[in-house]
N, C-alpha and C positions, 0 to 999 in steps of 0.2 A: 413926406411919405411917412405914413403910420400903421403899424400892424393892429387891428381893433378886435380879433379871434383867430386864436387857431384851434382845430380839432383834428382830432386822429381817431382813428378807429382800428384798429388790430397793427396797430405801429407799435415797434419795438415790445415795451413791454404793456402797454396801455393796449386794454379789450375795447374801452371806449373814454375820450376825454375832451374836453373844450376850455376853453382855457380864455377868460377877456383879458384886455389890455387897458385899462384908463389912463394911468396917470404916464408920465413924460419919462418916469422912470422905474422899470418892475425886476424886484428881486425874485427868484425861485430858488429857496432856499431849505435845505433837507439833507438827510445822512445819505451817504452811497449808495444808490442802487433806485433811489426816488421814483427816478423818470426826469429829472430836469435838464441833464442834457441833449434827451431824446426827445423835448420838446422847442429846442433851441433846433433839434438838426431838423427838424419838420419844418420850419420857418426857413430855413438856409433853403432844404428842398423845394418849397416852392417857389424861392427866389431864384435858384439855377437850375432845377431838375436833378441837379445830384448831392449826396452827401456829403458833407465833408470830414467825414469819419470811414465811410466802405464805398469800394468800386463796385462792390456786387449789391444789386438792389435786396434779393431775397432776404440776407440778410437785418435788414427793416421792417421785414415781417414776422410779427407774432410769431412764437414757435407753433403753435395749433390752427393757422391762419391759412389759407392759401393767399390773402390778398393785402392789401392794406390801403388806407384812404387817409387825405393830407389836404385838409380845405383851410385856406387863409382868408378871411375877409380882413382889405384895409382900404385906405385911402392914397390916390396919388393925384398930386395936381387939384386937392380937397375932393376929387371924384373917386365916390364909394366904386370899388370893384372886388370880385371874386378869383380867388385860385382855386383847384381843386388837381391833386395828383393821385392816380391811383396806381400801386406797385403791386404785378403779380410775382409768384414764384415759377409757372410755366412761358409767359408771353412778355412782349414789350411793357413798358408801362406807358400808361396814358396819360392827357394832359389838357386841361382847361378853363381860358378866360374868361368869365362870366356865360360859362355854360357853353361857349364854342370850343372845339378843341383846336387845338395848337401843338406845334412844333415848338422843339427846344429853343430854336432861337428867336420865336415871336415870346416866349418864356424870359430868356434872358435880359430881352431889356423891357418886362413888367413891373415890378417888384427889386427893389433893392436891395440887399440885404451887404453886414460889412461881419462876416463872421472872424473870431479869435478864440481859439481852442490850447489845451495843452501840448496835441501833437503838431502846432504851428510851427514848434522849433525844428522841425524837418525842412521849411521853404529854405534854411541857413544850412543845417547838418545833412541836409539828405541828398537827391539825386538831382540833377537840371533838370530833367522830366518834373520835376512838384514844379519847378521855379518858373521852366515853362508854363506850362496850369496856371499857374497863377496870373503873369503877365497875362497872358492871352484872353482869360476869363473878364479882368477888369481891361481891356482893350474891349473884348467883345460886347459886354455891357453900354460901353460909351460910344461904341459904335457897330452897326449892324455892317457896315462897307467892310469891316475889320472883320467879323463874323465870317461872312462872305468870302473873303478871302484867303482866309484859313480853312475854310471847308473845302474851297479848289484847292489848293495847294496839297491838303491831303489825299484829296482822289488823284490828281496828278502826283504825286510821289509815290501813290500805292502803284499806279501804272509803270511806273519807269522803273520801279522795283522789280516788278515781274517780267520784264523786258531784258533786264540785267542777268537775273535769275537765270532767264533760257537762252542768256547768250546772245541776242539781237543785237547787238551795237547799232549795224543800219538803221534801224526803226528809232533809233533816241529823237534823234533831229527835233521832230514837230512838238514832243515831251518835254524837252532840253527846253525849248522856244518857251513852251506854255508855264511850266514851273518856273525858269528866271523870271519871268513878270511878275507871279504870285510873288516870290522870294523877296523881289526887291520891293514891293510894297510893304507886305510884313517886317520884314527887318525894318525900314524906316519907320515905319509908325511904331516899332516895339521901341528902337533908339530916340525918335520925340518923345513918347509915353516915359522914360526913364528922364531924361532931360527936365521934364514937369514933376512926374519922384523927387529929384532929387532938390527942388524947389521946396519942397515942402517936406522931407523926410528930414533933413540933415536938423533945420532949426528945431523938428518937432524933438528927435532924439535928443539935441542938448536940453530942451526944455526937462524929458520926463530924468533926465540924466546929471540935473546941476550943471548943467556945460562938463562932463567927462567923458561924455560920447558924443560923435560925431558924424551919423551915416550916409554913408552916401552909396550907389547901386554903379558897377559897370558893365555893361553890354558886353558878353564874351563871345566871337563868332568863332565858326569851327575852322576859321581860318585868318591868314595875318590881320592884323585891327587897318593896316595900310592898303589894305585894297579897296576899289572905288567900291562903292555900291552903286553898283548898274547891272541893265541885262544883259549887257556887254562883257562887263566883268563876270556875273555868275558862269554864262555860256563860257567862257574860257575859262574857268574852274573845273566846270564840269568835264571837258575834256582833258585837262590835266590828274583829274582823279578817276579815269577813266578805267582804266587797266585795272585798277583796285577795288574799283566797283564793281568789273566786270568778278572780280574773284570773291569775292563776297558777296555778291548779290544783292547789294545796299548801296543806297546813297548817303555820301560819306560827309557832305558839306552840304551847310543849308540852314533855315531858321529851326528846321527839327532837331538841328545837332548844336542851338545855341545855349549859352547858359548867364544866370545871372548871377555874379558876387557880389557880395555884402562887403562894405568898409568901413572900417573906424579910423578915419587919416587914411595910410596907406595899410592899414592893418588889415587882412584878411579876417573875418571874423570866424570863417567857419573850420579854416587852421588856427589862430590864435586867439579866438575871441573866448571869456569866459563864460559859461551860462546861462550869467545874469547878463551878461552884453548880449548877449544873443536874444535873449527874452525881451528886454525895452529895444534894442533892433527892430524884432514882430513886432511890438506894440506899436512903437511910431509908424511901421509900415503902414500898418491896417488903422490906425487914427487918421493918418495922412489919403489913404484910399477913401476915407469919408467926404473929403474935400476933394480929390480929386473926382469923384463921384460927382458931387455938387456942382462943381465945374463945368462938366461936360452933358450932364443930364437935367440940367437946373432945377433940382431935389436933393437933401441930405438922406441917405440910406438910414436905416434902419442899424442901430451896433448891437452884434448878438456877443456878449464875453462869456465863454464860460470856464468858471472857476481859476479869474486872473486874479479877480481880490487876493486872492491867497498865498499868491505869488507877489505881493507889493507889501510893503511896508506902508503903517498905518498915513503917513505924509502923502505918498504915492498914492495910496485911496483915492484921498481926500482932492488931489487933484485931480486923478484922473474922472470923477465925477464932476467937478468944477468945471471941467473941460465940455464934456457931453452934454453940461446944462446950460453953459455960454452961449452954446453952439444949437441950441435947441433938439438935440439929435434924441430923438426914441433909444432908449437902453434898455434891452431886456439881458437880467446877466444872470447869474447861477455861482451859488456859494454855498459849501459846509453849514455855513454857522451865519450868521445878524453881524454884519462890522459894527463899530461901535458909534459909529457917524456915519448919520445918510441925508442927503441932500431932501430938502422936503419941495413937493412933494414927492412921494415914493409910496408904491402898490407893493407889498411885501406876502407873497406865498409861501407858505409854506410846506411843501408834499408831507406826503408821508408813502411808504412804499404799500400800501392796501389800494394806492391810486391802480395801481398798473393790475397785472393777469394776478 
């Protein structure tokens, strides 16, 4: 898989821009304010529909802008194909595959993409909600059944929420039935999908680590780790936390209420980890997500970095390039300044801020 153009049009700070792709590995390189990371998040965007910088689209649009436009031409499977997304500030945004539109999840498993950003140290430091996101996104990528299934489970949870809400207990039954099916698919595929993580996280962390990190991922349900996983078991959850749901209005157990921790050994990282452990943590995640990717999609995605060089010491560079070129993987990254080694070849940009409005 290879990105070979991307263009924007009234995105972020670019009135108008296109951007090619040649060589196997492209720097975009420039002072603060450029536009390079807002050309990495167009690329992300049309590989999932969202950014991974803001929840609100408007935001992505020009300040003088009502709309904005996000075309990607690449190759997958050597077959040329087209994205194109277009973000309003009034309306939904739109979305399409060589000129058809499409849905988000005909989107999702198009285009690859393996982003790594500054605010990544949030998937360790931040809430299970990111962590959720995360797991689920590269779940849904490698499988659309996966997709699927987490789209019912949220209409059914949004229902039995509102049921809870007005009091109904009676009426659960058929909801109770429909969400434990959804539940116990999703938690196993999320608990296999970690099982193949951790296959490939722990050795990659020692690697970027000298052997002094060691990561590994655990599945945390919103209830004891000893109960079966069946529809059996959730349905007698669910009426054990009944009363409680009934007072809050919420449901209280379930794959929305799971979380995923970070380890170093038995270390917590995101209680004891320091924030250089935490940062090669992300790193091996998201290198390791390039193979799990491959794995399942038989394609190496696309790695968008931006601005890790600068957070690596010059040896760490030098590998983690060695790595992306072994691997043959497309790297488009974003740096301050020129490292002082770069694998050849290498397509070297440099912005300047007269690119954008």
């Amino acid at each position: 898989m290879k990105i070979a153009t991307v263009a924007v049009t009234d995105f972020r700070s670019y009135a108008e821009y296109s951007l090619t792709l040649a060589a196997p590995t492209t720097l975009l390189c420039g002072p603060n304010g450029c536009g390079k990371t807002n050309l990495l998040e167009a690329m992300y965007l049309a590989s999932v529909g969202k950014s991974p910088r803001t929840s609100h689209d408007r935001l992505m649009i020009r300040h003088s802008a009502e709309s904005a436009a996000v075309r990607v031409d690449f190759t997958r499977h050597e077959v040329a194909q087209k994205i194109q997304i277009n973000v309003y500030k009034n309306k939904r945004k739109e979305m399409w595959i060589n000129a058809t539109p499409v849905r988000q999840k005909e989107l999702v498993g198009t285009l690859h993409t393996v982003y790594f950003g500054p605010d990544d140290l949030q998937l360790i430091k931040g809430s299970p909600q990111g962590r959720r996101r995360f797991l689920d996104l590269s779940l849904a990528r490698a499988s659309s059944l996966y997709y699927d299934a987490l789209l019912r489970y949220n209409r059914i949870l949004a229902q039995r929420n509102q049921l809870l809400k007005a009091q109904r207990a009676a009426d659960l039954t058929p909801w109770d039935e429909q969400l434990a099916t959804q539940a116990v698919y999703i938690t196993r595929a999320r608990m296999q999908a970690l099982e193949e993580w951790n296959r490939l996280v722990g050795p990659t962390s020692q690697t970027w680590s000298a052997g002094d990190l060691n990561v590994h991922l655990e599945y945390s349900r919103s209830y004891t780790k000893d109960e079966e996983i069946s529809k059996a078991a959730y349905l007698h959850l669910y009426k054990e936390t009944l009363e409680r749901d009934l007072r809050s209005g919420f449901t209280s157990i379930g794959p929305h209420r799971a979380d995923v921790v970070f380890y170093h050994d038995d270390k917590n990282l995101a209680a004891y980890g320091s924030q250089g452990e935490q940062r090669l943590a992300i790193l091996a995640l998201k290198l390791s997500e390039t193979t799990y990717l491959k794995e399942h999609v038989g394609e190496l995605p696309v790695l968008l970095l931006d601005d890790v060089l600068s957070e690596l010491d010059e040896e760490r560079q030098q590998e983690l390039l060695r790595w992306t070129a072994d691997r043959q993987l497309q790297l488009i990254m974003t740096a301050a300044y020129r490292p002082n080694r770069l694998p050849e070849p290498v397509d070297i940009r440099c912005l300047e801020k007269s690119h954008g409005a």
